[in-house]
C-alpha positions as CSV (number, residue, x, y, z in Angstrom):
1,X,-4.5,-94.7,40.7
2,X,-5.6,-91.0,40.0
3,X,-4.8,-91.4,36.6
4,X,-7.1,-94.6,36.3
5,X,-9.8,-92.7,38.5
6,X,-9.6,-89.6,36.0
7,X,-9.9,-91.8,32.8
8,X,-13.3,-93.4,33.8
9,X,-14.2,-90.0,34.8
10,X,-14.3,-89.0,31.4
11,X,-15.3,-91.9,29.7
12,X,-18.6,-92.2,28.1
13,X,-19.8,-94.8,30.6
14,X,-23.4,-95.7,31.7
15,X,-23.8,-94.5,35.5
16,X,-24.0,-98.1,37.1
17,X,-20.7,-99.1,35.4
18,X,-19.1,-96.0,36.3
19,X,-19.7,-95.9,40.1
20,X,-18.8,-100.2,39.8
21,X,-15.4,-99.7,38.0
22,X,-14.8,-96.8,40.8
23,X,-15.4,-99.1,43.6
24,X,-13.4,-101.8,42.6
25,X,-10.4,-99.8,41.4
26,X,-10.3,-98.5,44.8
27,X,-10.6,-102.0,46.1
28,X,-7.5,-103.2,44.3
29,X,-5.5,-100.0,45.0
30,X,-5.9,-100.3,49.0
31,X,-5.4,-104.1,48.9
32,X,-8.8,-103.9,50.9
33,X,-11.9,-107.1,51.4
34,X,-14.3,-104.4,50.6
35,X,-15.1,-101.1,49.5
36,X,-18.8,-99.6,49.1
37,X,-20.1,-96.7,48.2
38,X,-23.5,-95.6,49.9
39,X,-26.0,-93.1,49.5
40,X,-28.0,-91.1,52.3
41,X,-31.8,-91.1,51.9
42,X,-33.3,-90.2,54.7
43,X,-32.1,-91.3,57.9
44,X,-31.0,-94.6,55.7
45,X,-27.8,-95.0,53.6
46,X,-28.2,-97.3,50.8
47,X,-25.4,-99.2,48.9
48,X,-25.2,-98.1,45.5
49,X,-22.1,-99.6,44.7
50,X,-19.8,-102.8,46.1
51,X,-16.9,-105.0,45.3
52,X,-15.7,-107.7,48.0
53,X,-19.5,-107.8,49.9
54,X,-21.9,-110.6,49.9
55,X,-24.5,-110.8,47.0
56,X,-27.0,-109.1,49.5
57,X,-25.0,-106.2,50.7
58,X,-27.1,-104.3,47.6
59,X,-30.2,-105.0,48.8
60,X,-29.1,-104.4,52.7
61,X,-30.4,-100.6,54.0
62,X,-28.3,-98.9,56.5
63,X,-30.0,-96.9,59.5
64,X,-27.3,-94.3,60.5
65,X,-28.3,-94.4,64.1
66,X,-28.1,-98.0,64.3
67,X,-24.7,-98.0,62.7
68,X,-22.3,-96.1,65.0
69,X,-19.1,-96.1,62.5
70,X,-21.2,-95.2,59.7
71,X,-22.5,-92.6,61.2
72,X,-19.2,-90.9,62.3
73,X,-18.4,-91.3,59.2
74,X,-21.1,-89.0,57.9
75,X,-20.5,-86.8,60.3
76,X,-17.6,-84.9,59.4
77,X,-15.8,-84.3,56.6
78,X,-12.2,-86.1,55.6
79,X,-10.8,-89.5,56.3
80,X,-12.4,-91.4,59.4
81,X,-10.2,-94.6,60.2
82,X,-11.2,-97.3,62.9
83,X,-8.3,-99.5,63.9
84,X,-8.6,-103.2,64.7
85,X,-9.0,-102.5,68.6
86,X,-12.3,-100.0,68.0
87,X,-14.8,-101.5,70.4
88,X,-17.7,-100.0,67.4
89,X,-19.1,-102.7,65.3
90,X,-18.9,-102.9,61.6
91,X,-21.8,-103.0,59.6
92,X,-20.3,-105.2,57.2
93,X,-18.9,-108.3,59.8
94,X,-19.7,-111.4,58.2
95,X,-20.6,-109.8,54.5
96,X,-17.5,-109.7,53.2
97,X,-17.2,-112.2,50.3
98,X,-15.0,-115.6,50.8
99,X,-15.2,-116.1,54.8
100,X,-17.7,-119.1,54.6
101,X,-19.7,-118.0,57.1
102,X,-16.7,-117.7,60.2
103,X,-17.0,-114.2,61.9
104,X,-14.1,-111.8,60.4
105,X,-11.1,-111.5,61.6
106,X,-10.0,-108.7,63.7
107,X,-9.3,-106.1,60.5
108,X,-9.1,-101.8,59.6
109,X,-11.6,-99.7,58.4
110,X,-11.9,-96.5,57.0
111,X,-13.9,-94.1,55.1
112,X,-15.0,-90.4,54.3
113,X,-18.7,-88.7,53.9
114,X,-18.9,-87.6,50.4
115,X,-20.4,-83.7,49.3
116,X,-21.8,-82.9,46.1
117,X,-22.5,-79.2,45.8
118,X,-22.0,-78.4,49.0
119,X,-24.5,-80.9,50.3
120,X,-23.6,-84.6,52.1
121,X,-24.2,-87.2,49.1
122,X,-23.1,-90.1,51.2
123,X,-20.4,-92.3,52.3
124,X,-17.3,-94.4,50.8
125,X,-16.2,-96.8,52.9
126,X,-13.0,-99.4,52.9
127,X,-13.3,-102.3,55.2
128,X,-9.4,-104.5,55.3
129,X,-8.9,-108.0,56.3
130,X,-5.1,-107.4,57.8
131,X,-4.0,-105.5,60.8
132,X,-2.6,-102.5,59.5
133,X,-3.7,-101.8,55.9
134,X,-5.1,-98.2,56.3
135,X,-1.7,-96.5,57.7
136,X,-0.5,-93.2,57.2
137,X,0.2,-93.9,53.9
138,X,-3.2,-95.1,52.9
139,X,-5.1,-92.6,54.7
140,X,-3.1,-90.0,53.0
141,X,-4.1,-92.1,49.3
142,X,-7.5,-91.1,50.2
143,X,-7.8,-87.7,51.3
144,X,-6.0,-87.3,48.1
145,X,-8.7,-89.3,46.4
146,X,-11.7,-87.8,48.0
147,X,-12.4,-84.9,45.2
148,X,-11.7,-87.4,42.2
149,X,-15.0,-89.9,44.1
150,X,-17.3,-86.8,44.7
151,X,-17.0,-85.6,41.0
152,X,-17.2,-89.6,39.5
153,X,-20.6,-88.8,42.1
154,X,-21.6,-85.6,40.8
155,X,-21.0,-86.5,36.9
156,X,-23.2,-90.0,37.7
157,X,-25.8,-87.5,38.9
158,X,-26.0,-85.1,36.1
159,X,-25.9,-88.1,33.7
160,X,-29.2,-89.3,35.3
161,X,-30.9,-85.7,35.5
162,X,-30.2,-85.5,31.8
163,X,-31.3,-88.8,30.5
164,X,-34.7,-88.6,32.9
165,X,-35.1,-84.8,30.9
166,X,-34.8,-87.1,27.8
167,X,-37.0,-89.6,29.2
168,X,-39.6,-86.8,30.2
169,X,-39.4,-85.6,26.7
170,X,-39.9,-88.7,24.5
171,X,-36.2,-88.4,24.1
172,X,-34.8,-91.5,25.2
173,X,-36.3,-94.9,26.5
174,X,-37.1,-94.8,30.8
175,X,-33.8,-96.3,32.6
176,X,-35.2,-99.1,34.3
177,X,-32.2,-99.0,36.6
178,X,-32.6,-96.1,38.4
179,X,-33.2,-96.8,41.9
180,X,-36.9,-96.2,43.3
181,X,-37.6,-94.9,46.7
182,X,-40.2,-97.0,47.3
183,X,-38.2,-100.0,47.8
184,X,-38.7,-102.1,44.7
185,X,-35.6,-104.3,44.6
186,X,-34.6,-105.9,41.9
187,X,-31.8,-105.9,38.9
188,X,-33.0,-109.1,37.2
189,X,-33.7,-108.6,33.0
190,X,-38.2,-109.4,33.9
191,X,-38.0,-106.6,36.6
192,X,-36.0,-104.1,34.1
193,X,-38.8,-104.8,31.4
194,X,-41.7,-104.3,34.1
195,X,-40.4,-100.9,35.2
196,X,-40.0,-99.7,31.9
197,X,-43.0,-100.7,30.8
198,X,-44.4,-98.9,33.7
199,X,-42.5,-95.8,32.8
200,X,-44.0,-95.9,29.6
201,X,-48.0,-96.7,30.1
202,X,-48.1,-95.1,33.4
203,X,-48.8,-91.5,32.2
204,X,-51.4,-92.3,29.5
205,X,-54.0,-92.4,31.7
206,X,-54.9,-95.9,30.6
207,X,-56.9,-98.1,32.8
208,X,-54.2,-101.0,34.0
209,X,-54.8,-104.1,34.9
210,X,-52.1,-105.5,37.2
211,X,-51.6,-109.3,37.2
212,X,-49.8,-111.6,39.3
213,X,-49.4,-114.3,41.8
214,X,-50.4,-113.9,46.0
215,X,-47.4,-112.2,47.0
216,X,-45.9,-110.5,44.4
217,X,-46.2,-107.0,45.6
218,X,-49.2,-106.0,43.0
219,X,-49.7,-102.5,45.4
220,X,-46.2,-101.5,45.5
221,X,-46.2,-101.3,41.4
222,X,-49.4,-99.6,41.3
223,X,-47.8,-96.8,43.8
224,X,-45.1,-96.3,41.0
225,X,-47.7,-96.3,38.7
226,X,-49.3,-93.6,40.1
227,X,-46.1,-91.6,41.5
228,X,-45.0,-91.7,37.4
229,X,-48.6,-90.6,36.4
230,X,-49.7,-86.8,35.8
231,X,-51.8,-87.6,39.0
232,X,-48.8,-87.9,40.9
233,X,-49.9,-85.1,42.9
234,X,-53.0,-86.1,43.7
235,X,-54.7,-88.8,46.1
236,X,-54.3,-92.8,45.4
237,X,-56.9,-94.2,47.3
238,X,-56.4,-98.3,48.0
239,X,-59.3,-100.5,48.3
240,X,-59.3,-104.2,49.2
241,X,-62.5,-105.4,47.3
242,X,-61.7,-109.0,48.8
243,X,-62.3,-107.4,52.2
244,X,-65.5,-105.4,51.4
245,X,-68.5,-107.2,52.7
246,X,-71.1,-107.8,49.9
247,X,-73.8,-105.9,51.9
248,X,-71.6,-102.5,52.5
249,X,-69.5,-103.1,48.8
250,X,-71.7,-100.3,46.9
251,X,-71.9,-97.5,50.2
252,X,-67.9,-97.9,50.5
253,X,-67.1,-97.2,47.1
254,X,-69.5,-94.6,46.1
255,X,-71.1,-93.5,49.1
256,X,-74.6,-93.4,50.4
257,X,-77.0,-90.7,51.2
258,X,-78.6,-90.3,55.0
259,X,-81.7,-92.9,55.6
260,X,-80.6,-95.0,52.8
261,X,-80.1,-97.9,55.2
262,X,-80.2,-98.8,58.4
263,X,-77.8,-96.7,60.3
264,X,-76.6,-94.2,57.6
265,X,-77.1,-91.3,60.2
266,X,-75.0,-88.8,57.8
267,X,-74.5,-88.4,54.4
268,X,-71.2,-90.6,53.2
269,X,-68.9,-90.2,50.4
270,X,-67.0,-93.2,49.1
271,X,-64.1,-94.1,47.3
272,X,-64.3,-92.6,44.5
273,X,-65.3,-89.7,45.9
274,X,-62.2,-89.6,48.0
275,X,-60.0,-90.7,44.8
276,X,-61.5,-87.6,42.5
277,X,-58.6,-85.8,40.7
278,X,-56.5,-88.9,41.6
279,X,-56.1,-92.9,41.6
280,X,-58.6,-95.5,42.7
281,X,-56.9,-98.5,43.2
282,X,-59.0,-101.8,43.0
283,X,-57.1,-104.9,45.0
284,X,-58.5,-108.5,44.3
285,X,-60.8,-106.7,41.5
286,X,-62.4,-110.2,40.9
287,X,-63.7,-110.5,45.0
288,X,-66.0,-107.5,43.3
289,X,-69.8,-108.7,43.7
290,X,-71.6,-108.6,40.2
291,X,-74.4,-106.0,41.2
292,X,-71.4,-103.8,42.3
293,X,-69.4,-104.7,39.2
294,X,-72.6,-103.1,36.6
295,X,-72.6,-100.0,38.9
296,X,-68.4,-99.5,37.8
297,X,-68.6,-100.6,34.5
298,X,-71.3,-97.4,34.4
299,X,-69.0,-95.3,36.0
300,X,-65.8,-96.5,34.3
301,X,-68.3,-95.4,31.0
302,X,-69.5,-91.9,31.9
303,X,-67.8,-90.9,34.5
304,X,-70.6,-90.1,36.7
305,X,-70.9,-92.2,40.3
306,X,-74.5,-92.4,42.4
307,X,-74.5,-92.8,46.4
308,X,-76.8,-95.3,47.5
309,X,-79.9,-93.7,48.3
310,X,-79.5,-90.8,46.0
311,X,-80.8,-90.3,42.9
312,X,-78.3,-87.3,42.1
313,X,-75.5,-88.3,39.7
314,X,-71.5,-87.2,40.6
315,X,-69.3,-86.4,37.9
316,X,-65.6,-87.8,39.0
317,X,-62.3,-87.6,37.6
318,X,-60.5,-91.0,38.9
319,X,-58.0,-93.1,36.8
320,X,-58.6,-97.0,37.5
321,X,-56.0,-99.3,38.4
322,X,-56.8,-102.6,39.4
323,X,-55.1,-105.8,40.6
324,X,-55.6,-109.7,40.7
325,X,-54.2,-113.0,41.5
326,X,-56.7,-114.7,39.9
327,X,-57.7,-115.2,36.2
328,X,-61.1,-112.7,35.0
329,X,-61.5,-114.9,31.9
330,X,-62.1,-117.7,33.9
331,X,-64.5,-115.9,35.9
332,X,-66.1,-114.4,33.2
333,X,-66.4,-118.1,31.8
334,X,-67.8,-119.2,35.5
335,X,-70.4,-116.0,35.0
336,X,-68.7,-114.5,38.0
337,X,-67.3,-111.6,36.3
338,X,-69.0,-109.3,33.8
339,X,-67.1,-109.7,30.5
340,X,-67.8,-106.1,29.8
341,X,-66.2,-104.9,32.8
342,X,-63.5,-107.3,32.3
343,X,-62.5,-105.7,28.8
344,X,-62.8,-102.1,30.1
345,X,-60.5,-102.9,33.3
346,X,-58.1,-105.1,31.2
347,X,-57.1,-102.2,28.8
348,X,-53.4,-102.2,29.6
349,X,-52.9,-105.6,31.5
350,X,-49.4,-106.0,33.2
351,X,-48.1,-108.9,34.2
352,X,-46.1,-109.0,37.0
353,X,-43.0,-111.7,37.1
354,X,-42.8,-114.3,40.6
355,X,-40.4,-114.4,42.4
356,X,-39.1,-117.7,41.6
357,X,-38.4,-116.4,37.5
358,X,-36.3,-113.2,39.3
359,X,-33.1,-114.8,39.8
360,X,-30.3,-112.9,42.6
361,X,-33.0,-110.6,42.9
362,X,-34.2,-112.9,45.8
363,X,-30.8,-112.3,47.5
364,X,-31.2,-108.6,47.5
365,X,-34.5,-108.9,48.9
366,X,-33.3,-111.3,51.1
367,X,-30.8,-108.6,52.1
368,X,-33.3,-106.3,52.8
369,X,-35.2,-108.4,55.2
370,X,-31.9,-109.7,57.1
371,X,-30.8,-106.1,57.9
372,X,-34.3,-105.5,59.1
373,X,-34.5,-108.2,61.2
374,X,-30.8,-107.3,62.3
375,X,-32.2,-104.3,63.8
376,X,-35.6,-105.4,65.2
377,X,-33.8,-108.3,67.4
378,X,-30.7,-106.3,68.1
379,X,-27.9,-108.4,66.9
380,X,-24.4,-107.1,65.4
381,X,-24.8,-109.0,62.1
382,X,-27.6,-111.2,60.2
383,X,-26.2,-113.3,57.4
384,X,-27.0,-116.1,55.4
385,X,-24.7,-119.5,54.6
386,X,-23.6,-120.4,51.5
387,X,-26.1,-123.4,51.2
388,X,-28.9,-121.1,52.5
389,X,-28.6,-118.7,49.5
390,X,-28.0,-121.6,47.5
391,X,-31.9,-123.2,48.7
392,X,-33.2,-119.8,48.4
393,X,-32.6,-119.8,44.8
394,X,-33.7,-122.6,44.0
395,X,-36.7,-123.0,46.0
396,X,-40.3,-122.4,44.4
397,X,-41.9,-119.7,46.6
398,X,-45.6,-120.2,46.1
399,X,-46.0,-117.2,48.6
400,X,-43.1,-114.9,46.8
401,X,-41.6,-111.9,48.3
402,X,-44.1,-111.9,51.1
403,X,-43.1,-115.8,52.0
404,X,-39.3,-114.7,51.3
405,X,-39.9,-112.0,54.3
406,X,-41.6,-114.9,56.7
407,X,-39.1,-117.0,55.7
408,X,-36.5,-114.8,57.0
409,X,-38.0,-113.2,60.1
410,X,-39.0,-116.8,61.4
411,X,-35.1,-118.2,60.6
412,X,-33.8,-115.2,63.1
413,X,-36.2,-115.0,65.5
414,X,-35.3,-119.0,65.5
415,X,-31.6,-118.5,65.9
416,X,-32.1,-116.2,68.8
417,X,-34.1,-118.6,70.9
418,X,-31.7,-121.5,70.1
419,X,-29.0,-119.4,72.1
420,X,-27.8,-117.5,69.6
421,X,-24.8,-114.7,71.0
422,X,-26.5,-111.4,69.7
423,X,-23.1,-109.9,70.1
424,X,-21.2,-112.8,67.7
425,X,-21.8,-112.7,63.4
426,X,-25.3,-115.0,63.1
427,X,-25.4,-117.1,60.0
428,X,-28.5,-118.2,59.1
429,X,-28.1,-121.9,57.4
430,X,-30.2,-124.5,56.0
431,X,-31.5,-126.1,59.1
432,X,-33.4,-122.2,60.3
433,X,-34.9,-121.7,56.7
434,X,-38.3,-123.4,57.5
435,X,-39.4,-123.0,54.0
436,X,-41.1,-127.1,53.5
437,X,-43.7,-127.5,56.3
438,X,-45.9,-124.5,56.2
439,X,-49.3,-124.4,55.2
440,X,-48.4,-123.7,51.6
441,X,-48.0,-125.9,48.3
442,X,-45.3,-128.1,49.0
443,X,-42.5,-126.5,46.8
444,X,-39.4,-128.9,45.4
445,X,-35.8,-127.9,44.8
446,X,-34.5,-128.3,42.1
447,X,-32.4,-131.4,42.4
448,X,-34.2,-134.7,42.3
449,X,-34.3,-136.9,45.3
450,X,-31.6,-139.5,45.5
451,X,-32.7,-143.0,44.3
452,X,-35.7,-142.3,42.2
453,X,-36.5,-143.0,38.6
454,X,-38.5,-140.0,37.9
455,X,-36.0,-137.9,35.5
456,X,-35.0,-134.9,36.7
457,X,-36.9,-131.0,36.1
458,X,-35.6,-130.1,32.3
459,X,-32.5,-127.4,32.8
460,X,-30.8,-125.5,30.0
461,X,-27.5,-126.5,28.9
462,X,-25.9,-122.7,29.8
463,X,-27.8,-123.5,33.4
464,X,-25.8,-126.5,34.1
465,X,-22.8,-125.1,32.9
466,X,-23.6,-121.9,35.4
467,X,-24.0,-124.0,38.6
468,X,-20.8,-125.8,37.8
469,X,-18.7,-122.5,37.2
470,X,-20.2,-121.4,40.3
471,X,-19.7,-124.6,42.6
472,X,-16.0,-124.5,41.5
473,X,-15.6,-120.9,42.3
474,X,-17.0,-121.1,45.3
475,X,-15.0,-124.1,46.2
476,X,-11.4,-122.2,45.1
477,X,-12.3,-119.2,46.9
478,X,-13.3,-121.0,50.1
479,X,-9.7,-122.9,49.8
480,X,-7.8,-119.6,49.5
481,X,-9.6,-117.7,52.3
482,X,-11.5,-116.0,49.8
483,X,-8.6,-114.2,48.1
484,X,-9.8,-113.8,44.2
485,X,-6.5,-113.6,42.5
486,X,-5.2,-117.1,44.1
487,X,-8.4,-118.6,42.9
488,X,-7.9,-117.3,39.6
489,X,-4.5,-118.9,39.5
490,X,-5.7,-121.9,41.1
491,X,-8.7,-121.9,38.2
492,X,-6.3,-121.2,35.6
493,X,-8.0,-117.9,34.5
494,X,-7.2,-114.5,34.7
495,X,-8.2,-112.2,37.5
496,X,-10.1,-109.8,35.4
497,X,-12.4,-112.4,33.6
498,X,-12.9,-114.6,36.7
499,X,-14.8,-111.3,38.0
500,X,-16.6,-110.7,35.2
501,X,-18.1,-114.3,35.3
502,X,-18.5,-114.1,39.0
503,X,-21.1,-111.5,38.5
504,X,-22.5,-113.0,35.5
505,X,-23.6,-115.9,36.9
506,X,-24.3,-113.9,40.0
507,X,-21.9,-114.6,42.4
508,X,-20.9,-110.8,42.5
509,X,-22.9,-107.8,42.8
């Protein structure tokens, strides 16, 4: 076991893998369901690493306080073990992989807080199906393990300082992989190209033009814009132009002088004003009205603003970054956009992917929302069925991530008033996931309706394949309790490979 641990240590291995191989060679040496590795932030712990947890787990964020064992674990230093009798919940009831949505059995736990450089890094944690696992024995395994996890830790981090110095210096191309504290989940190939291509344009001081569907999370990129811009520093001021009335449009964004209307009592600056040094961030650019739109386009030119009612120019330094879910050109067509303005905004436009084209990234979103809503209605566990995650991939979502968050808020707070035991494992299935009758384009699954002659939606050969690797896995792991190596055997693969097409076609983190 050490001597496996100390060989990927040394191994010229990118961080992900590194911290993934080390999870699930602990997983196989303590015979356990699940192991994870989990980084503090905050008052938060974040999984960084799994092996044996739900395809959400990664997106799932931990609150210390509202996790009683993780939070002893943290709290000192060495091997913490929970026996099957503790009366303290386990975050992870009902994630672990292969239980087809019945609560866990009664099962072991154990873990250790992890330092690096004399400061808490996180927590590793081993979570066991059987009555007894983590004896003496085991718990001995991993004190003795402990420094070998905290330097695989420590070398992960170096690796990253380095390659973002590289990055920094034009050295290397911006990992798209490395987590972002401002909570944009994803691990799907269109999300890797958007962040680098973020990492790349957002320091050039470029106006950007950020493009996408209601829903999508347009002000969440243009916060990493800005946070990865020289103007990090600096203010990023937000403005809705969709909820500026046309009459007050011109005061709010570059301020007006006293007398200049009815009720200006004071002298006002706008937005700009506020944004100088820093960010202006336009929302719903094309809600702009046009007499407002020739008043940007000359500022967007010179660099000079005027408040209403003044006839003194302002010099301001503000970088422009603007968003829409609808198309300019067509509104430049329809005369309801100035084609000039259009063309200065649209510099750099980036498009941003829906949800629907994101793949599992919808289940770690999903697991986002689910641990939220865990703690807001204070049950023990929030998890979805099988089928559910199954619908949730396939379904459309018109409203994206924003309709993905409904979607799950409204399925628990419908579980809970249809008696659900806040002190049992709540799986949310099919029947909660309201996602057909709201006020919202009618979005079809995927499969065609039984006994119709319309052909079915076109689907790739390595598609079809996918979902029938994955039905069949699902189906052996669910007839042997969800113990991977009998399903290998019962597949008639080996172990090894079975996992690596498990997370392939995504049914492993």
């Amino acid at each position: 076991m050490q001597n496996l641990l100390l060989a990927d240590l040394v191994a010229d291995l990118p961080p992900a893998i590194r911290l993934q191989r080390l999870v699930s060679s602990l997983c196989a040496h303590f015979r356990c369901g699940a192991v994870a590795l989990l980084q503090l932030e905050g008052d938060h712990l974040r999984p960084v690493a799994v092996d044996g947890l739900t395809q959400d787990a990664l997106g799932r964020r931990f609150a210390v306080q509202q996790h009683p064992r993780l939070a002893a674990i943290l709290g000192r230093r060495g091997v913490t073990c929970f026996h099957h009798d503790s009366n303290l919940p386990d975050p992870y009831d009902g994630l672990i992989n292969g239980m087809a949505g019945e609560p866990l059995p009664v099962h072991d736990c154990m873990g250790t807080s992890l330092h690096v450089e004399g400061n808490i890094w996180g927590v590793l944690t081993l979570d066991a199906l059987e009555v007894g696992t983590f004896d003496m024995q085991a718990q001995s395994d991993l004190r003795d393990v402990i420094v070998l996890v905290e330097a695989a830790v420590r070398t992960t981090r170096l690796e990253s300082e380095i390659r973002a110095l590289r990055v920094a210096r034009g050295q290397a191309p911006a990992d798209s992989a490395v987590p972002d504290n401002n909570e944009i989940l994803g691990q799907s190939e269109s999300i890797g190209r958007l962040l680098h291509e973020i990492e790349v344009v957002a320091d050039s001081e470029l106006p950007i033009l950020l493009l996408g569907e209601t829903g999508v999370g347009k002000e969440l990129f243009a916060h990493r814009v800005h946070r990865q811009s020289r103007r990090r520093n600096q203010p990023l001021v937000h403005v809705n132009c969709a909820a500026l009335p046309e009459s007050l449009a011109e005061s709010e964004l570059f301020g007006h002088a006293k007398g200049a209307f009815s009720g200006a009592i004071t002298d006002r600056p706008g937005r700009f004003e506020a944004a100088n040094g820093g960010t202006l961030f336009l929302d719903e650019v094309g809600e702009l009205p046009l007499l407002v739109q020739a008043k940007l386009l000359r500022t967007l030119q010179n660099g000079e603003i005027q408040r209403l009612g003044d006839d003194r120019p302002r010099t301001v330094d503000v970088r422009i970054l603007a968003a829409t879910n609808r198309s300019l050109r067509d509104l430049v067509r329809a005369g309801d956009f100035r084609a000039d303005l259009y063309h200065r905004l649209s510099v750099y436009p980036i498009p941003i992917p829906p949800l629907r084209e994101r793949g599992n990234d919808i289940l770690l979103l999903a697991g986002r929302y689910l641990e939220l809503n865990r703690a807001r209605l204070g049950l023990r566990s929030l998890r979805l069925s099988a089928d559910a995650e199954e619908m949730l991939r396939r379904y459309s979502w018109p409203g994206n991530v924003r309709e993905l968050e409904h979607v799950i808020s409204r399925a628990a707070i419908k579980a809970v008033s249809h008696g659900a035991n806040r002190n049992d494992i709540v799986t949310l299935g099919v029947n909660l996931l309201d996602l057909s009758d709201r006020d919202l384009p009618q979005a079809a699954l995927d499969d065609p309706a039984p006994d119709t002659d319309e052909a079915p939606p076109p689907q790739s050969l390595r598609d079809a394949v996918d979902a029938c690797q994955r039905q069949a896995i699902r189906r052996a792991l669910d007839t042997h309790q969800g113990n991977w190596a009998h399903a290998a055997r019962a597949l008639d693969v080996d172990a090894s490979n079975l996992h690596k097409l498990a997370r392939r076609i995504g049914l492993k983190p």
